[in-house]
Backbone as a ProteinNet text record, in pm:
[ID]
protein_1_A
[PRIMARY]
XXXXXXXXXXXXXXXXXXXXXXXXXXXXXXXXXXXXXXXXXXXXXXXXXXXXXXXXXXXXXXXXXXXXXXXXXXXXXXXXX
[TERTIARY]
1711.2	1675.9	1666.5	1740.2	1702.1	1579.6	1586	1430.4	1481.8	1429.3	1456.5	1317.5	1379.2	1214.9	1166	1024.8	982.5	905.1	850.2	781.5	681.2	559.4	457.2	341.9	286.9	138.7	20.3	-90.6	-183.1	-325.1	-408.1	-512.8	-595.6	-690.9	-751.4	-850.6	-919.8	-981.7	-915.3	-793.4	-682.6	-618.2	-640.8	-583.3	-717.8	-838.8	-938.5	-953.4	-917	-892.6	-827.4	-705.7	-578.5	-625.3	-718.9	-718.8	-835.3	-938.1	-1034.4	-1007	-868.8	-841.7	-775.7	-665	-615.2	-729.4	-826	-947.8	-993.2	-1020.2	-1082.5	-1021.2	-870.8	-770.8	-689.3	-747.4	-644.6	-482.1	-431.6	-348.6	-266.6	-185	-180.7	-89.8	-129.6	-55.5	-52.7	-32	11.4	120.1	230.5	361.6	300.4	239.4	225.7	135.3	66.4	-88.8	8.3	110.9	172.8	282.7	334.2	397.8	351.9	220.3	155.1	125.6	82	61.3	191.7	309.4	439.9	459.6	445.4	460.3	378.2	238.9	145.2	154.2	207.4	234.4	356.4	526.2	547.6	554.8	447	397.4	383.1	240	167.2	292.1	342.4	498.1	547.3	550.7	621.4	550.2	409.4	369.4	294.2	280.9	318.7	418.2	535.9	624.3	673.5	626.2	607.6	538.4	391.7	305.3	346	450.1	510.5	605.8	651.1	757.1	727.5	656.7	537.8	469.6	454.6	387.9	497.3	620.7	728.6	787.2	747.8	814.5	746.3	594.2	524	503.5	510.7	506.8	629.8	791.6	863	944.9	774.8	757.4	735.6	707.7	664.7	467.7	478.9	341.1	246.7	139.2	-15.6	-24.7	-8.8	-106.3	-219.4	-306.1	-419.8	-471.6	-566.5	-576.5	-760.8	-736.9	-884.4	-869.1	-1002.3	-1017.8	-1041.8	-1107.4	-1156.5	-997.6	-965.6	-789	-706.6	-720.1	-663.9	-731	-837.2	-938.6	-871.1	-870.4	-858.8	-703.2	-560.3	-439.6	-438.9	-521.4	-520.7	-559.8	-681.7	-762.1	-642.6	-605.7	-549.4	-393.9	-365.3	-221.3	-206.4	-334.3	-368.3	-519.4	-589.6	-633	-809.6
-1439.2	-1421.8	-1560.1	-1586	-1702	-1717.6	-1850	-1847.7	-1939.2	-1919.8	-1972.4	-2075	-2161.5	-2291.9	-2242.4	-2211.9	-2162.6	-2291.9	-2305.7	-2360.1	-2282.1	-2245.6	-2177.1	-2263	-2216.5	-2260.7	-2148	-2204.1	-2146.5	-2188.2	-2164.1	-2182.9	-2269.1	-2362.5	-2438.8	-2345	-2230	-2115	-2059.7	-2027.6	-1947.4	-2106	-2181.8	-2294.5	-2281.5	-2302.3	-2324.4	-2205.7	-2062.7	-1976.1	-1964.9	-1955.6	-2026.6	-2125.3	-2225.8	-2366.6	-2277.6	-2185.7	-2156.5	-2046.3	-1962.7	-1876.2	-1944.3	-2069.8	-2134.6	-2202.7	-2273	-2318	-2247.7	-2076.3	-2001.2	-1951.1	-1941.1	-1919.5	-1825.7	-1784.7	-1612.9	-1687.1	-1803.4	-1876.9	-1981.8	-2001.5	-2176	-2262.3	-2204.7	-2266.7	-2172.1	-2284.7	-2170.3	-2067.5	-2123.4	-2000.9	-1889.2	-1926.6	-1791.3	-1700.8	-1755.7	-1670.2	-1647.8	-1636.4	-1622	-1521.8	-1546.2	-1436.3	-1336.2	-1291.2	-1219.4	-1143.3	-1207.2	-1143.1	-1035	-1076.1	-1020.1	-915.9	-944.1	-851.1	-697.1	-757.2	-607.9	-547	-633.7	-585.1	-507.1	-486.6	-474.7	-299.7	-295.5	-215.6	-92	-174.3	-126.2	-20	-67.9	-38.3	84.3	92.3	188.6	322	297.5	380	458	377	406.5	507.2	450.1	519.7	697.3	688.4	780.1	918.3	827.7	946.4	989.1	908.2	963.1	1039	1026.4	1133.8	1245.9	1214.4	1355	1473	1393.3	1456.6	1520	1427.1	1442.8	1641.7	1617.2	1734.7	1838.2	1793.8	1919.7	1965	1908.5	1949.3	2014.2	2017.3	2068.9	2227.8	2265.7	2359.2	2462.5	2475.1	2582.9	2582.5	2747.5	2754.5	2724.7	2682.2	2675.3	2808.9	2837.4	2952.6	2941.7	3062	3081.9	2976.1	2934.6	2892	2943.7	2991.5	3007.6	2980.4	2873.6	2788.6	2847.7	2965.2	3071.6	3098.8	3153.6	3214.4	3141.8	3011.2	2854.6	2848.9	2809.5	2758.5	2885.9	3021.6	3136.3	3077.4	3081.9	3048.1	2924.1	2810.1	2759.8	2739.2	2796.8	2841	2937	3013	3118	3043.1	2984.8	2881.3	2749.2	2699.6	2593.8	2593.4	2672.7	2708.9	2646.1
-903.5	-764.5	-700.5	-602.4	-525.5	-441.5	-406.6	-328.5	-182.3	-61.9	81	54.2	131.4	125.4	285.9	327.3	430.9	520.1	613.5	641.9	769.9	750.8	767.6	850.8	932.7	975.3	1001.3	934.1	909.1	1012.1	1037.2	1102.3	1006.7	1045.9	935.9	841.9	883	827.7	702.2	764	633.6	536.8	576.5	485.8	373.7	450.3	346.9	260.9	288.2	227	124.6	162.9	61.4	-8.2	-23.7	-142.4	-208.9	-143.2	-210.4	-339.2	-269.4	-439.6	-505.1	-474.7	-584.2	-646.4	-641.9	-694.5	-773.4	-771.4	-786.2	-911.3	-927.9	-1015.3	-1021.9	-897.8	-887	-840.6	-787	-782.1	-826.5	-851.3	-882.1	-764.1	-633.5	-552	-424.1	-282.4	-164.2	-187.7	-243.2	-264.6	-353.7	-430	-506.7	-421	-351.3	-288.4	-185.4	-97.3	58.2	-54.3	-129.3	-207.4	-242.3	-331.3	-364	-213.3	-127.5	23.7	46.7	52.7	75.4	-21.4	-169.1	-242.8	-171	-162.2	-189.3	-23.6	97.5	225.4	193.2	128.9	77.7	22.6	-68.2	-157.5	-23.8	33.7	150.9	216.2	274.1	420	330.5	177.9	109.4	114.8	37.3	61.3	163.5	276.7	447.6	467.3	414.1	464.5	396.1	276.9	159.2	288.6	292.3	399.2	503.3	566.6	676.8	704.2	601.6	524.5	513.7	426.8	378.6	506.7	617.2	731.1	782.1	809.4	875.4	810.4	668.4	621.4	645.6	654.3	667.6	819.9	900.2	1048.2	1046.6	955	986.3	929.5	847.2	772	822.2	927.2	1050.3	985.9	1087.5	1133	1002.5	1034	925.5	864.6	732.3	700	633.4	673.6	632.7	504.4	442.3	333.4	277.6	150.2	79.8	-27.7	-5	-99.4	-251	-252.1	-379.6	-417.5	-389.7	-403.8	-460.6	-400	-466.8	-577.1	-626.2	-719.8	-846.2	-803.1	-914.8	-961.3	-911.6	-892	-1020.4	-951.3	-1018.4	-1197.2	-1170.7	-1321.7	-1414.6	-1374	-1387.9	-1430.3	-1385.8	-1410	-1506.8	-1503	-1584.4	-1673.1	-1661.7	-1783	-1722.8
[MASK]
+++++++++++++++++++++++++++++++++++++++++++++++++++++++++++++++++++++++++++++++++

């Protein structure tokens, strides 16, 4: 995988942030901690998008039916033990 060289500015708050987890050891550096950020934003957007999906399908399921919760609970017992 290649890598792009970035150049970034931070607020002096998020700088001291950033030196305080590499200090801390969860880092060994700004790239890794601004990477790790990207990775799990990333992650985030996916499974965002997973749920929206998910809604997308069910709004296009037609009308609500009824639901009881006892009926479910038996179904279930009754199916899986």
């Amino acid at each position: 995988m290649g890598t792009v060289r970035k150049t970034i500015t931070v607020t002096d708050q998020q700088d001291t942030w950033i030196k305080a987890q590499i200090e801390a050891g969860r880092y060994t550096n700004d790239s890794e901690y601004i990477r790790d950020l990207i990775r799990r934003e990333q992650e985030r957007s996916a499974e965002i998008e997973g749920i929206r999906l998910a809604l997308i399908e069910g709004e296009s399921s037609g009308e609500p039916r009824p639901f009881n919760a006892e009926d479910f609970k038996q179904r279930m017992l009754k199916a899986h033990g």
